[in-house]
N, C-alpha and C positions, 0 to 999 in steps of 0.2 A: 504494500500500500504506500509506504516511504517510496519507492521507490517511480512508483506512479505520480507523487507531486514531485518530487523531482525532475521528471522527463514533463511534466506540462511545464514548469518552472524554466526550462530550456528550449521548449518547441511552443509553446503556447506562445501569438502574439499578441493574447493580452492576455498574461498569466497574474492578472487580480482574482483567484478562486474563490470560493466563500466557505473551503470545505474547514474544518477544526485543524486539520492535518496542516493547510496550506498556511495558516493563522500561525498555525505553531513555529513553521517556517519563518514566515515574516520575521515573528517575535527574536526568534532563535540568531534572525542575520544582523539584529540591530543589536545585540548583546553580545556578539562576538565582533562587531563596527566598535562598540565600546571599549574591548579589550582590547581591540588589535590599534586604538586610536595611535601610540608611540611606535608602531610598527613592531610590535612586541605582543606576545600572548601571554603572560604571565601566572604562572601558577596559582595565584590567589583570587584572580580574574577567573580564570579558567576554572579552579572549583566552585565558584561565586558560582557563573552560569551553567555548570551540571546542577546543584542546590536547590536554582530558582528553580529551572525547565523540569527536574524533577518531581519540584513539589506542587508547581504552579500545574502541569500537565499530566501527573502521577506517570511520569513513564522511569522504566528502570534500564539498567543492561543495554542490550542491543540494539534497542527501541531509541533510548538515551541516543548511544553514541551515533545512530544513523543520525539523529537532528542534529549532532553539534558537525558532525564532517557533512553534512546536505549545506546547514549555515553557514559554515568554513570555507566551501568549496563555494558557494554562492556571492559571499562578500568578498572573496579573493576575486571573480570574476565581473563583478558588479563595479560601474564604476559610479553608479550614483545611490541615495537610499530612496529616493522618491516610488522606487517601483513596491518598493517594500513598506514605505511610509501610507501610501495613497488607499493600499488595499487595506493596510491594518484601519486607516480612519472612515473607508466605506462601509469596514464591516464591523467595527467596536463603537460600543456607546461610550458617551463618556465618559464613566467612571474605569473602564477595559481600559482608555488609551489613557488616564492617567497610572494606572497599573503597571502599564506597559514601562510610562516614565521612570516610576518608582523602581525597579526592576533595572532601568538603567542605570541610575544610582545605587542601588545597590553592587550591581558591577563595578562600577568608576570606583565605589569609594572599599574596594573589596582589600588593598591593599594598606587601606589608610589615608591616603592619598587623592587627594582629586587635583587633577593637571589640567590646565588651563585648553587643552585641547575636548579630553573630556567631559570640560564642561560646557563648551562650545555645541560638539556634536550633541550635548544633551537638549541643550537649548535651541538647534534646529530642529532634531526630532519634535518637541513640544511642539514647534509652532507647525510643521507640518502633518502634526499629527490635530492641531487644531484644540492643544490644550494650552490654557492662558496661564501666563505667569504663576499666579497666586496658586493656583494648584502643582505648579512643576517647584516653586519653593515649598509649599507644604508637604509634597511628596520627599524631597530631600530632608527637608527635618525629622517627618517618620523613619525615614532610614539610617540617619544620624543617631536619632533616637536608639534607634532598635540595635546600632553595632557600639553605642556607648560612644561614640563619638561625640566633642566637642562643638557646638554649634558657632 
C-alpha cells in the first residue's frame, strides 16, 4: 500500500491525494525538510521524527521505516515544499495543520537547539499551511513546555 502512494507520488501529475497514507507522507516530508534544514540528519532529529510518526500515526517497524525512506527519498528529490504544503492545507482542518506545526517544532527543537534556519522553514510552512502567527507561537511554547525547555 506504501508503496502505491509512493508510485502516485512520482507519476501522478497532480499527486495532492486525500488518502490517510498520502497525509502521512506529506507530514512525514516536512519533518524530515526540518531535520535535514543544516544539510545534516541528526540523531536527535531523526528519533524526534520516528517518536512523533509513530505515535501521531501508531505505525511501528516496517511500516515506520517505509514512511521515513518514502519522506527521505521525496524531500531529497523535491525541490520545493509547496506540493506537500498545498495538499496537507486542502485536506486538514485547522486544528490538523496546527499539529502538523507543533510536530515541526518538536523536530527543530529535538536537539535543544532551534537554528535560525529552522525556524525560518517553520514559519513558511505556517503560513502556507495557512496557520496565523499566534497559533505557530502557541504551538512552540506547548512544545517548549512539554521538552522542559526555556521559553
Amino acid at each position: 500500500m506504501m508503496l502505491d502512494v509512493l508510485l502516485k507520488f512520482f507519476t501522478d501529475p497532480d499527486p495532492v491525494a486525500k488518502t490517510t497514507d498520502s497525509l502521512q507522507v506529506m507530514v512525514a516530508v516536512l519533518l524530515v525538510e526540518a531535520a535535514n534544514r543544516n544539510d545534516r540528519f541528526p540523531e536527535p532529529e531523526r528519533a524526534a521524527i520516528r517518536r512523533i510518526l509513530a505515535e501521531r500515526y501508531r505505525l511501528e517497524g516496517a511500516d515506520l521505516d517505509r514512511l521515513l525512506a518514502a519522506a527521505d527519498r521525496l524531500n531529497h528529490d523535491s525541490v520545493q515544499l509547496f506540493r506537500f504544503t498545498d495538499g496537507l492545507s486542502k485536506n486538514l482542518d485547522a486544528e490538523q495543520r496546527v499539529k502538523v506545526i507543533e510536530m515541526l517544532w518538536e523536530v527543530a527543537y529535538a536537539d535543544g537547539v532551534l537554528t535560525a534556519d529552522e525556524d525560518s522553514l517553520i514559519r513558511q510552512v505556517a503560513g502556507l499551511l495557512l496557520v496565523p502567527d499566534r497559533d505557530r507561537g502557541a504551538a512552540r511554547k506547548r512544545v517548549m513546555t512539554r521538552l522542559g525547555l526555556e521559553l
